[in-house]
C-alpha positions as CSV (number, residue, x, y, z in Angstrom):
1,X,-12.4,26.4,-2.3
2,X,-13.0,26.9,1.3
3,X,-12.3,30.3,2.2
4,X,-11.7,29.7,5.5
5,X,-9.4,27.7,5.4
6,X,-7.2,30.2,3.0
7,X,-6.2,32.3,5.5
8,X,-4.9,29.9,7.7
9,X,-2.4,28.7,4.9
10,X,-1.6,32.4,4.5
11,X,0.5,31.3,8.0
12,X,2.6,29.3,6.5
13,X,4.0,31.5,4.2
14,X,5.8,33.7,7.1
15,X,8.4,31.1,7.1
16,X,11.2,33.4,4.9
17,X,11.4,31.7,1.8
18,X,8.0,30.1,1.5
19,X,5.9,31.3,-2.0
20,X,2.4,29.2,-2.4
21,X,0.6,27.0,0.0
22,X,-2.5,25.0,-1.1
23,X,-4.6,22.8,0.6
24,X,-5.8,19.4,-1.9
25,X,-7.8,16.7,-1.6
26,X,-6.8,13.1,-2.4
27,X,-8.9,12.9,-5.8
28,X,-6.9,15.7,-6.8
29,X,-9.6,19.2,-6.1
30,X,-8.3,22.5,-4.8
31,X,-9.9,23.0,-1.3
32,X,-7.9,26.2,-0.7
33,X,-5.3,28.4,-1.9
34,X,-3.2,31.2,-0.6
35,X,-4.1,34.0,-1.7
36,X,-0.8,34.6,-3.8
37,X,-1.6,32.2,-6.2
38,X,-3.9,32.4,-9.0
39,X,-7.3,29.8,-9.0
40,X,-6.2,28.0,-12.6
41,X,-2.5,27.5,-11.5
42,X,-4.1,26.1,-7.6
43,X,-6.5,23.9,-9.7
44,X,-3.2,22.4,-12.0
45,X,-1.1,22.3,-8.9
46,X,-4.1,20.4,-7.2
47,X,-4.1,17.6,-9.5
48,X,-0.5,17.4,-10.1
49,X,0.0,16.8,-5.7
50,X,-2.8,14.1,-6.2
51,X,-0.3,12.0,-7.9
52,X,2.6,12.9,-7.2
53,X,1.1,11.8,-3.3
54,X,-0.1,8.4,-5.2
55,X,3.3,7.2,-6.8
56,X,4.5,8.5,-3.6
57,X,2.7,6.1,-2.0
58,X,3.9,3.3,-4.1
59,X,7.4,3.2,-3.4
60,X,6.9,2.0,0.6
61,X,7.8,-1.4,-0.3
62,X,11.1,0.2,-1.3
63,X,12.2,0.7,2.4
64,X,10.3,-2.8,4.1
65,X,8.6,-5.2,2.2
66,X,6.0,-4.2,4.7
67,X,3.5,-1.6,4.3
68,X,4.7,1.9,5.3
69,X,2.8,4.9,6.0
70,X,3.3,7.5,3.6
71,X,4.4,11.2,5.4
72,X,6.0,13.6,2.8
73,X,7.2,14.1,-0.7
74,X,9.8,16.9,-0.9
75,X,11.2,17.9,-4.7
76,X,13.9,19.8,-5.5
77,X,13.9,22.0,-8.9
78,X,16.7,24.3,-9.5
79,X,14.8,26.9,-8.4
80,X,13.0,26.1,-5.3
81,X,11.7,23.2,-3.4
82,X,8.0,22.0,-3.3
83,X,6.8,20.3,0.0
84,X,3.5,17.5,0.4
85,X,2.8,16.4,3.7
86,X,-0.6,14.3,4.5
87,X,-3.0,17.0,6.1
88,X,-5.6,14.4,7.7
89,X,-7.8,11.8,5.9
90,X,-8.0,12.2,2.1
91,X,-6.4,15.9,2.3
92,X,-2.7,17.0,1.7
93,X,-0.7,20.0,2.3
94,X,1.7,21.9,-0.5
95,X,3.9,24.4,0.4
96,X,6.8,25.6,-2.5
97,X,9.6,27.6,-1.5
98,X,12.9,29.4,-2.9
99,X,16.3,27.3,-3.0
100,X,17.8,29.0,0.2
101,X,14.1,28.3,2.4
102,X,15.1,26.5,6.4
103,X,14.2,23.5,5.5
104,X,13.4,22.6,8.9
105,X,11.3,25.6,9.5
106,X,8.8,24.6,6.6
107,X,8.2,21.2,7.8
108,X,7.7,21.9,11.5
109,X,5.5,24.7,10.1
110,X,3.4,22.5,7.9
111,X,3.1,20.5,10.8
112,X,1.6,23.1,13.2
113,X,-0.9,24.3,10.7
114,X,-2.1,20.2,10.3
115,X,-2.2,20.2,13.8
116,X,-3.8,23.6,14.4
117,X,-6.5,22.7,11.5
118,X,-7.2,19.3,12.4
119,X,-10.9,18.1,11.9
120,X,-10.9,21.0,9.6
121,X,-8.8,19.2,6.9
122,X,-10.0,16.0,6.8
123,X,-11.9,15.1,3.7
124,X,-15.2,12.8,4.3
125,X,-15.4,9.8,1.6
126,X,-17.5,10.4,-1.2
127,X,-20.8,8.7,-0.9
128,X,-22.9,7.1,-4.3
129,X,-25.9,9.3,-3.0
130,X,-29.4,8.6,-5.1
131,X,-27.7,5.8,-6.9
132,X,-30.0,2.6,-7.2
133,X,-33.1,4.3,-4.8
């Protein structure tokens, strides 16, 4: 986990209504947490965004037959809401937040902090280092 990028998620939890933000990478790791949240439950909600953001994925075709870019995966659960947004190359956001949260206040939120963290979040392929030398 990168600690320094911790307390910049911290920021999006002064949005009233906002609980946990984490930040994952594609292949499903936990890059960093808020500091609310436990390690084990920011390691299960890690891998848990990674696919939900892959089936999310799938279902472009739904709206064109051609390929769309995937933005954001928002579910609801009788008790709160759960936001993804993509957070640069390989990296996603997570935010979850109580029933009654401003919607619209998360989102742009989540947005400021992927613009605000830019370069920061990106996550450089993996490379087969030492493999056939």
């Amino acid at each position: 986990m990168n600690n320094d990028l911790s307390w910049m998620l911290d920021s999006a939890l002064e949005i009233p209504g906002a609980l946990h933000a984490v930040l994952v990478s594609a292949d499903g790791l936990l890059m960093a947490r808020t500091k609310d949240i436990g390690k084990d439950s920011a390691d299960t909600v890690a891998a848990a965004m990674s696919g939900v953001q892959s089936l999310s994925r799938t279902l472009g075709f739904f709206i064109d037959e051609n390929p769309q870019q995937w933005r954001q995966t928002l579910v609801e659960f009788d008790g709160g809401w759960v936001f993804l947004i993509s957070a640069g190359e390989g990296a996603y956001l997570g935010v979850s937040a109580s029933p009654d949260v401003d919607m619209q206040d998360i989102t742009f939120r989540m947005q400021q902090l992927v613009g605000q963290l830019g370069k920061a979040l990106t996550t450089p392929p993996r490379e087969n280092a030492g493999v056939g030398s």
